[in-house]
Backbone bond lengths (Angstrom), bond angles and torsions (degrees), N, CA, C in turn:
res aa  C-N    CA-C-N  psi(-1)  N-CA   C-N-CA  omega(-1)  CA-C   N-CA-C  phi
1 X - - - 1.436 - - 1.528 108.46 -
2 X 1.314 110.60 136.17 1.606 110.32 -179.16 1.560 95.82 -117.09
3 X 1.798 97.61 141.55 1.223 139.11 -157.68 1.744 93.15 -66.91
4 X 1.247 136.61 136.61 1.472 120.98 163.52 1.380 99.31 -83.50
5 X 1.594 96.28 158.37 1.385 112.94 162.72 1.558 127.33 -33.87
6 X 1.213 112.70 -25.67 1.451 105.45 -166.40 1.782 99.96 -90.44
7 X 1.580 107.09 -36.59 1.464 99.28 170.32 1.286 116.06 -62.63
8 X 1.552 130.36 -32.20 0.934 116.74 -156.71 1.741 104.62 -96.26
9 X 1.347 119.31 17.83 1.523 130.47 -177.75 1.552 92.32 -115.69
10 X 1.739 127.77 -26.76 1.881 102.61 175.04 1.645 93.04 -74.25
11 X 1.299 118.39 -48.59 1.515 122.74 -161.46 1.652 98.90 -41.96
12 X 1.353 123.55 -75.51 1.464 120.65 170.05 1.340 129.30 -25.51
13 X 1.627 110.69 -48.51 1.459 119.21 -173.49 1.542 106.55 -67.78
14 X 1.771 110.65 -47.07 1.449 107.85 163.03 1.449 131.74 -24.31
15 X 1.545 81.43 -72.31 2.077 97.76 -177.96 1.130 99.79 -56.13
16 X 1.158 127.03 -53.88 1.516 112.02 167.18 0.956 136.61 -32.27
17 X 0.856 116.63 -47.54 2.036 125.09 -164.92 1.293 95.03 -84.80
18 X 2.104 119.70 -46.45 1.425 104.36 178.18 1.017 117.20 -73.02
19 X 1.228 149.66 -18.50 1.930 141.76 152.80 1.104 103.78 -55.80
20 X 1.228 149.86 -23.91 1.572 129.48 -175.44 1.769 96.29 -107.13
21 X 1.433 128.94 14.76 1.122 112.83 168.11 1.327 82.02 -117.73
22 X 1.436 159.32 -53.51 1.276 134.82 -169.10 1.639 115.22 -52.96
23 X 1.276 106.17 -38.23 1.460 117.51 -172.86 1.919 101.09 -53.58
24 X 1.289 97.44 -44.31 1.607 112.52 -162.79 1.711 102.95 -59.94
25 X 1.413 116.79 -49.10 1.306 128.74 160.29 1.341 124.34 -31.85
26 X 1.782 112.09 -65.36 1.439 121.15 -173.79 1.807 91.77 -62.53
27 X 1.442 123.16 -65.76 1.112 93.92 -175.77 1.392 152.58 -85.48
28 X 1.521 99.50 24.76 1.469 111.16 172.13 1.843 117.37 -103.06
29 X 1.576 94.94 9.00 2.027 110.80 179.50 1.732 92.57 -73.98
30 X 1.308 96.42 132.79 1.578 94.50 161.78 1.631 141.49 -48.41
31 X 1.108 141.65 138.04 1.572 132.91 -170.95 1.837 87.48 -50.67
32 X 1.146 105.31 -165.31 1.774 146.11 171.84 1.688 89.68 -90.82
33 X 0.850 117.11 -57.34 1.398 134.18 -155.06 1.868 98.78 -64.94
34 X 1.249 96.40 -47.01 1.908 102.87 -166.11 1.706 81.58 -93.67
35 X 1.426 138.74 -16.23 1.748 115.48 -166.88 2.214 94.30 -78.31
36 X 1.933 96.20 -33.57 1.714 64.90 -173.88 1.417 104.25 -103.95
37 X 1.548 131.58 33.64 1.364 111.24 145.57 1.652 106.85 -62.68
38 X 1.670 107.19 -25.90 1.501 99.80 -167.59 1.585 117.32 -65.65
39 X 1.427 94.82 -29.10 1.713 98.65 162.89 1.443 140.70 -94.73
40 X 1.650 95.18 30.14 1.758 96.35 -160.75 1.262 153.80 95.69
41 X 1.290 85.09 -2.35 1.548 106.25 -154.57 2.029 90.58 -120.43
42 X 1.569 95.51 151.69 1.465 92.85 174.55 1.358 109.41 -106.30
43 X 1.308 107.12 163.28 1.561 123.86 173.22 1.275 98.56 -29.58
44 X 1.499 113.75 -97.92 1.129 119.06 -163.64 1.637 165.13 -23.88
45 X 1.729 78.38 -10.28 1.731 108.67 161.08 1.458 132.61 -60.10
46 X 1.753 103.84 -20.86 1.098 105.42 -179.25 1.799 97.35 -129.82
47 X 1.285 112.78 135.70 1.392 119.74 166.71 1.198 131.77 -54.93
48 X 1.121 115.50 -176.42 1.711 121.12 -164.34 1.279 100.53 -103.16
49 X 1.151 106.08 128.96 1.937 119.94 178.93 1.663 107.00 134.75
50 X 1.386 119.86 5.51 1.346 121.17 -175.60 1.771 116.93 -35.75
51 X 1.400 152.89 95.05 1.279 115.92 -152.61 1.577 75.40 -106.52
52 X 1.136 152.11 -102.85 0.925 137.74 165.89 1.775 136.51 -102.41
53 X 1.590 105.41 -168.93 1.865 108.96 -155.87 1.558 84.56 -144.04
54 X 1.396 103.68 158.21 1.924 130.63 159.69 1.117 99.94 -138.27
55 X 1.558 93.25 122.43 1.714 116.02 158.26 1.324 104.31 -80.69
56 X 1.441 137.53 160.91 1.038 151.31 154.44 2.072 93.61 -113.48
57 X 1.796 98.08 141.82 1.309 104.80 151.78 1.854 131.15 -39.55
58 X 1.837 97.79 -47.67 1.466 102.07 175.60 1.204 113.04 -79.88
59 X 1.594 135.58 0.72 1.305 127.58 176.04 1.325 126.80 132.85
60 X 1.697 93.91 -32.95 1.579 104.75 -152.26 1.785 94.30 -95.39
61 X 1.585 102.66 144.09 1.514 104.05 -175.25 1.487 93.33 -135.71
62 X 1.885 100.86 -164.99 1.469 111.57 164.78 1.466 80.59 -174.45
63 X 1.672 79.26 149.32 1.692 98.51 -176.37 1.649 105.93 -146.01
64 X 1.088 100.28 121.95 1.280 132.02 162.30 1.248 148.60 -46.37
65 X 1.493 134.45 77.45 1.424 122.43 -165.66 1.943 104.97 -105.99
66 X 1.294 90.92 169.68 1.414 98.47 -162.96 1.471 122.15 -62.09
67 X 1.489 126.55 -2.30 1.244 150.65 153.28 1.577 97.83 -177.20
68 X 1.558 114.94 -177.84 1.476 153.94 176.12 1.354 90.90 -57.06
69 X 1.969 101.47 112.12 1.430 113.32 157.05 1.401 129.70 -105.80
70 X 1.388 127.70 146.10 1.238 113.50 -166.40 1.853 90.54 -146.91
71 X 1.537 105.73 142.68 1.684 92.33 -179.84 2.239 83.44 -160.92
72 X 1.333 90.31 152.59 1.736 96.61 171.03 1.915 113.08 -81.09
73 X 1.093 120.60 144.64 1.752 105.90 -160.23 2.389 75.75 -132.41
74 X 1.356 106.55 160.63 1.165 114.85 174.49 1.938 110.57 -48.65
75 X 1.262 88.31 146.39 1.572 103.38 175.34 1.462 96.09 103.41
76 X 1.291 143.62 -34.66 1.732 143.16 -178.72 1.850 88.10 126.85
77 X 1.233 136.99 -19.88 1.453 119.83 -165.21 1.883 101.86 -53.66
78 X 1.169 78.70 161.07 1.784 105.47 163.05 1.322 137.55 -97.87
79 X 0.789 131.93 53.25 1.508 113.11 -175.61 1.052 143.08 -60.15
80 X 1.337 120.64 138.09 1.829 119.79 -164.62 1.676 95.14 -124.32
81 X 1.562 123.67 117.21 1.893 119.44 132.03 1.441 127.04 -110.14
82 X 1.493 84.13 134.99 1.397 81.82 -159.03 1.910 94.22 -88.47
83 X 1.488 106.47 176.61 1.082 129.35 179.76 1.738 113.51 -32.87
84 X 1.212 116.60 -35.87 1.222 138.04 -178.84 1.687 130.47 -113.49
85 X 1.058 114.43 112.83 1.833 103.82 -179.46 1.198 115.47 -140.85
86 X 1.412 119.87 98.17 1.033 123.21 139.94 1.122 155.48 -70.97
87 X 1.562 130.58 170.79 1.194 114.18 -166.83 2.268 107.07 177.17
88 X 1.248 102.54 164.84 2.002 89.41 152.13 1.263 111.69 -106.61
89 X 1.009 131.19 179.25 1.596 138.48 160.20 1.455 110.15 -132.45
90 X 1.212 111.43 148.73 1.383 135.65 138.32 1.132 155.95 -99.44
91 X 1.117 163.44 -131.76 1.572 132.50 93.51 1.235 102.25 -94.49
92 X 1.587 77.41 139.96 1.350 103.40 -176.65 1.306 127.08 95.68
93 X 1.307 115.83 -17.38 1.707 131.75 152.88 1.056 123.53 -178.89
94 X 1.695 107.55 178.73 1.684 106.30 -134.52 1.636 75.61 -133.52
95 X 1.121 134.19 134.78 1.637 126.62 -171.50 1.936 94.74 -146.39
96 X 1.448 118.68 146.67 1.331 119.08 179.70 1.418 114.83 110.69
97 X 1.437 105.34 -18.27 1.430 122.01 -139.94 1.583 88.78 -57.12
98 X 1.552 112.29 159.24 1.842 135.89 -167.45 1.630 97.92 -157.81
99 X 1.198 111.05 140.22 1.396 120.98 174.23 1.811 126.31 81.41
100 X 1.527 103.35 10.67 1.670 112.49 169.48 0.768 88.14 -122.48
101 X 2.062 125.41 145.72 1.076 146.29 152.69 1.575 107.45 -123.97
102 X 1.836 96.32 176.45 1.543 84.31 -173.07 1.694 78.60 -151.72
103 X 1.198 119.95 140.49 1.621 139.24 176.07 1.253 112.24 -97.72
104 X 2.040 100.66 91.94 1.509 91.23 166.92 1.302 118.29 -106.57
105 X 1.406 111.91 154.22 2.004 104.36 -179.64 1.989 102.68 57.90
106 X 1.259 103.35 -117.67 1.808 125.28 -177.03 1.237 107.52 -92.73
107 X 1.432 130.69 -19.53 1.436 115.31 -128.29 1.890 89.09 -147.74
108 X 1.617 111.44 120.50 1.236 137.51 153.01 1.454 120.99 -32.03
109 X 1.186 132.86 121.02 1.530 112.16 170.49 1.684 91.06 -137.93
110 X 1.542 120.06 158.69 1.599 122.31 166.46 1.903 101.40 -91.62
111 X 1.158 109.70 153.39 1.197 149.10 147.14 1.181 104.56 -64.97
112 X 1.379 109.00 103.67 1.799 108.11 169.58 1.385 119.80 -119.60
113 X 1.756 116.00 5.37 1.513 98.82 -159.40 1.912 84.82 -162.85
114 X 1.203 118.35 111.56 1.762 122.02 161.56 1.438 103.41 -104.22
115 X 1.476 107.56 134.84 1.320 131.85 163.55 1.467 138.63 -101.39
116 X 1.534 130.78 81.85 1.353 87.67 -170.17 1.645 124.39 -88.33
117 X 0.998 115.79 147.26 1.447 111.88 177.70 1.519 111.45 -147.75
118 X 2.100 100.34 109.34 1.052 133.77 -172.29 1.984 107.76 46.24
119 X 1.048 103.18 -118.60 1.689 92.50 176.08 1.490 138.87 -70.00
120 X 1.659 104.95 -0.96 1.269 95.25 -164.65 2.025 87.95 -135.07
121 X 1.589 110.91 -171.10 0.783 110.90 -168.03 1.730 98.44 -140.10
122 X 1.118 114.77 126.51 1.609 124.64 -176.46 1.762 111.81 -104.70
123 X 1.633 95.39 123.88 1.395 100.87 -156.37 1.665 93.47 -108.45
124 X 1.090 135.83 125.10 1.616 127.67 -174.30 1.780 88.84 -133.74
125 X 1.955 84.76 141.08 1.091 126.46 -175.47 1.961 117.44 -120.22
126 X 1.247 108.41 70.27 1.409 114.17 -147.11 0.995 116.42 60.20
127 X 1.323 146.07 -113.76 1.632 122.08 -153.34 1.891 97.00 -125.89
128 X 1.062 95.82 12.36 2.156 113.01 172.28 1.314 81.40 -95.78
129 X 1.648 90.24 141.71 1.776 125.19 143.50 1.223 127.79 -131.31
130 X 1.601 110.12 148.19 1.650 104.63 155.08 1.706 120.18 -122.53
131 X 1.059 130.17 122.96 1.381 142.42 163.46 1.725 115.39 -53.41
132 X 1.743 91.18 120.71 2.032 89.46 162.15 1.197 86.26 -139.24
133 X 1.945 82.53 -173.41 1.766 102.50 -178.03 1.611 98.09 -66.15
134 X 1.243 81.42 173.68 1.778 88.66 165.98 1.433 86.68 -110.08
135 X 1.535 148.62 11.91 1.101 125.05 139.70 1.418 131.75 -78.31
136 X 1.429 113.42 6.24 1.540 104.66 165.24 1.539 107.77 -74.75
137 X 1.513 120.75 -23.78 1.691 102.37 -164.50 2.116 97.68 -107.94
138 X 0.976 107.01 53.06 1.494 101.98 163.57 1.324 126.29 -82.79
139 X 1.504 111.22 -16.44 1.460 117.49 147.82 0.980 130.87 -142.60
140 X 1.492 138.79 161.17 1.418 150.12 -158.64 1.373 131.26 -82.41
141 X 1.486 108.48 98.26 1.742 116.41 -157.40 1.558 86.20 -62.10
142 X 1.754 108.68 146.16 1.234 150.23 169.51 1.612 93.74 -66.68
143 X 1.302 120.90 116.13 1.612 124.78 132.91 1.441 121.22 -28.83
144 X 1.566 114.56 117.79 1.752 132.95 -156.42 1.541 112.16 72.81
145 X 0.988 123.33 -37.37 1.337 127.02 -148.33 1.552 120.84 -116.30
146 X 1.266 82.47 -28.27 2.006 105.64 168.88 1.349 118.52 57.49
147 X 1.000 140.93 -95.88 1.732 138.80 169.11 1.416 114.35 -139.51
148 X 1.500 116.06 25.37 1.593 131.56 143.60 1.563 124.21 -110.04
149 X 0.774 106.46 72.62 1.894 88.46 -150.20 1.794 84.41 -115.99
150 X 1.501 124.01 17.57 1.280 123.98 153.53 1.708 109.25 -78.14
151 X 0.902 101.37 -60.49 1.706 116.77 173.25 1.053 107.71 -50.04
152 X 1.680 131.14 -43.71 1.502 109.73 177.79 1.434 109.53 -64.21
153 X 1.427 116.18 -58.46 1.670 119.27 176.70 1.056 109.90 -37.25
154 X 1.578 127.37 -37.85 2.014 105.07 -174.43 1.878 90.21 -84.79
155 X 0.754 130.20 -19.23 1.885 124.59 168.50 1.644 107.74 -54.41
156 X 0.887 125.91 -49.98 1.476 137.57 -149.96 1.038 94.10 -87.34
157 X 2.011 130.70 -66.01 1.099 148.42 168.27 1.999 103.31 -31.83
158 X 1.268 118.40 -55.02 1.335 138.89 -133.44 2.224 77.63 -87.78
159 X 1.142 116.65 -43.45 1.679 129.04 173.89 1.168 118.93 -45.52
């Protein structure tokens, strides 16, 4: 049996309306970026390329960037995210954490545990930490280039 035209113009208008109400949903979910201001945490912890994140009710997420970022941050460290990051949250910290590393000297280590406490933010590397402002991360270091990525361009340019 073939559908008449008129069914087959609600059926369309339907799918229609339900893609522009699912659509309306996905883009009214908060960034990655605005879920951990919701926990305290600033933007800037995580780089630019977020494509997407899962909250879990109990905490635990993973968030997604558009491949493996890696950029140099003050002091000589390295930083590496990889494609994948997991972790739990709280407010006020992010514990479990998988997929940040940090290059000290020769030698790779993960990021497993952010703290914030009052102005600054405590980054532990097994049972080592280091403390910054939470005004270094008010915005989101660039993949390669990290939060100089003027200076790299006059380098590259300057080659």
């Amino acid at each position: 049996m073939m559908p008449t035209s008129k069914t087959l113009l609600v059926f369309l208008l339907i799918s229609s309306l339900s893609l522009s109400f699912t659509e309306a949903l996905v883009s009214d979910a908060p960034s990655a970026y605005e879920m951990l201001e919701r926990f305290s945490f600033p933007k800037g912890i995580l780089p630019e390329g977020v494509r997407s994140y899962t909250l879990n009710q109990d905490g635990n997420f993973e968030v997604f960037l558009s491949g493996d970022c890696e950029f140099k941050v003050d002091g000589g460290y390295l930083l590496k995210y990889q494609k994948k990051i997991t972790g739990k949250v709280e407010s006020g910290s992010l514990t479990n954490l998988r997929g940040v590393n940090v290059k000290v000297v020769f030698m790779w280590f993960g990021i497993n545990g952010v703290v914030r406490s009052g102005g600054d933010l405590n980054f532990y590397v097994g049972p080592l930490s280091a403390s910054f402002p939470l005004s270094n991360f008010e915005e989101c270091p660039k993949c390669h280039c990290g939060f100089d990525c003027t200076a790299a361009a006059a380098l590259v340019s300057d080659s």
